[in-house]
N, C-alpha and C positions, 0 to 999 in steps of 0.2 A: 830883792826885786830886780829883774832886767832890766836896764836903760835900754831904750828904742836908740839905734846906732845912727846919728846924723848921718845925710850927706846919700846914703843906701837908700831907695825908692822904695815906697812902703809895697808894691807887690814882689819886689824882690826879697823884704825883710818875711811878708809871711811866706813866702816858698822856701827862704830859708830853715826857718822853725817846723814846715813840715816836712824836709829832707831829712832832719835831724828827728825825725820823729819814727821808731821804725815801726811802731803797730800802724801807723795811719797809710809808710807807704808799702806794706803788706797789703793794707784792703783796699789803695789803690792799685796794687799790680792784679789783685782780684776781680776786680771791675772791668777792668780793661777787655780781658776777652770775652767779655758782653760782645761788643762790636757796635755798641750804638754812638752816632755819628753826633746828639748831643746829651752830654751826662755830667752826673759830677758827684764825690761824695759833698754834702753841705749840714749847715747850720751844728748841729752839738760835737762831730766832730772835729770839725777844724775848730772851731768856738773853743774846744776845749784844750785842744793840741796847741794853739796859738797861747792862751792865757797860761797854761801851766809852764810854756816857756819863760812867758814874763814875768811867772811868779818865781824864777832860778830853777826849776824843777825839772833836771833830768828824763825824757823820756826811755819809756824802756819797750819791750817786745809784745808785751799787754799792754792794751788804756786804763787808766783809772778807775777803780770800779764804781766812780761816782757817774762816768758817763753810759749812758742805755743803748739804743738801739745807734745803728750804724745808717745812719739816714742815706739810701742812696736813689737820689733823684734823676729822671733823663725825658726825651720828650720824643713822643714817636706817635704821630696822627695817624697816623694808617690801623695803630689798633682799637682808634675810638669807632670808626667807621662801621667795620662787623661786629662790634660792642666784646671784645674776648679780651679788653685792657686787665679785667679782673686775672683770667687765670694767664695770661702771660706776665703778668706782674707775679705771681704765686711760683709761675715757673722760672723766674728769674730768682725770685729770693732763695729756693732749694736749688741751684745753679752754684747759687752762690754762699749759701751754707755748705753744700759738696767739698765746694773749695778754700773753704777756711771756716773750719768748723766752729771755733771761740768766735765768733763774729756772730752779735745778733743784730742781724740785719731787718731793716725795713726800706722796700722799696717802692716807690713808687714812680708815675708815670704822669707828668704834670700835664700832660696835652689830654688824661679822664681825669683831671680834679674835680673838674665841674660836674660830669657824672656823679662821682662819689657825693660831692656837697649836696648836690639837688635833693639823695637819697636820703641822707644822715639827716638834713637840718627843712626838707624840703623847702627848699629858699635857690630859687635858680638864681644862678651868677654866669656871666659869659666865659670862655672858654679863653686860658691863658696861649695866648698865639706862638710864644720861643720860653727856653727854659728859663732865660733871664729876668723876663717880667714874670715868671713864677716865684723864682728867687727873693722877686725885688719885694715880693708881698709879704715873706715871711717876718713874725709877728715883732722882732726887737733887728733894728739895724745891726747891731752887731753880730746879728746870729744870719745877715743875707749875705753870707760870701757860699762859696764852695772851689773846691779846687779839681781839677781831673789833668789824667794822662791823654798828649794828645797823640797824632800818629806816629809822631816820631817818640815816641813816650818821653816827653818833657813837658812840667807841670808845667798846668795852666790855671788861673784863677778865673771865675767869676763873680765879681763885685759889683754889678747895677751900683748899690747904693756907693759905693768906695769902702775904704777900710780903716779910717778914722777911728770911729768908733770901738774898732775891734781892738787894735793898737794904743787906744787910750784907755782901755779898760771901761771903758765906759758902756753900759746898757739904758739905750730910753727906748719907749713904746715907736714902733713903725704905723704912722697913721695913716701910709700913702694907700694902703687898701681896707679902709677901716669897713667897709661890709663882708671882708671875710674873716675878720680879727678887728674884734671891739677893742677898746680902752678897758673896756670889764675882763677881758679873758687876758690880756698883756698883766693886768692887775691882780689874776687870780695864779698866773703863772706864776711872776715873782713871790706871791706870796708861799706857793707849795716850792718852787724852787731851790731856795736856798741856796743861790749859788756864794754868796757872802760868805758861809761857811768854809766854803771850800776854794774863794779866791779871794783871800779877805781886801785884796787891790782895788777890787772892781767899786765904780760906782754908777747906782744905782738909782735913776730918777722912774718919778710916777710918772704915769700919763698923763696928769693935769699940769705939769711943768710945760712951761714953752720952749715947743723944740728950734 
């Protein structure tokens, strides 16, 4: 298991671990000539790039084949307006399948979530205003980071919630947006998840624990 290095700022320790990571900054330099002004890859890949550091685990030029899709998030209003956020999201993901073809990407567009949700669950929720309180919602603390290339391409993190928890191996439920993520779907996650399997470090509280 990695010791977390005193003394080193914990956003410095995870940029560390994804500099050393080279599939992660492959699909970082892939994103990049998007050109959008705010973006980031987040949640399962850096979640996963960060913990398999901690667990001594060498990265290599492929992810793990326990991690799935390549979540890459960004926030752009102007395509909610004409409502075309679907296929300009469709036309970014084969953009960016073009450009690095092992990469299964999902992208999304968090300034149409509420579109989307309204559709999916018909239950309107308001409209997340910047990328970051989209972030901040997603459904385990340790999984609200994200990191991007900025213009000078030098990483950059976003952590709304901080990076405690990702650094401590620890996963508990994110209640701060519990109408868009119950305690029931944080609990059905873990349960199909499995991540224990595969980072036997991590621990792992239910959502009736006090946070």
């Amino acid at each position: 298991m990695h010791d977390i290095t005193l003394g080193i700022a914990q956003d410095e320790q995870v940029k560390g671990f994804v500099r050393r990571t080279p599939w992660l900054m492959q699909v970082l330099d892939a994103v990049r000539p998007q050109g959008w002004v705010s973006w980031c890859i987040g949640a399962g890949a850096v979640r996963c790039a960060v913990w398999e550091a901690l667990h001594g685990r060498a990265a290599g030029a492929l992810p793990p084949s326990s991690l799935g899709d390549i979540d890459v998030v960004y926030f752009d209003a102007r395509e909610v307006e004409p409502d075309h956020w679907q296929s300009a999201q469709a036309l970014a993901r084969q953009q960016l399948q073009d450009r690095l073809p092992w990469a299964r990407w999902e992208v999304v567009n968090q300034a149409a979530v509420h579109c989307w949700y309204r559709g999916a669950t018909g239950q309107p929720v308001p409209p997340f205003v910047s990328l970051e309180q989209a972030v901040a919602s997603w459904p385990e603390v340790a999984t609200c980071v994200g990191v991007y290339l900025d213009a000078r391409d030098e990483l950059q993190l976003v952590a709304p919630l901080g990076l405690d928890d990702l650094l401590a191996l620890r996963v508990r439920y994110n209640s701060s947006d519990a109408g868009r993520v119950s305690a029931a779907v944080y609990a059905e996650r873990m349960a199909c998840k499995r991540w224990q399997c595969e980072w036997p470090g991590l621990k792992i509280e239910s959502a009736s624990q006090k946070q």
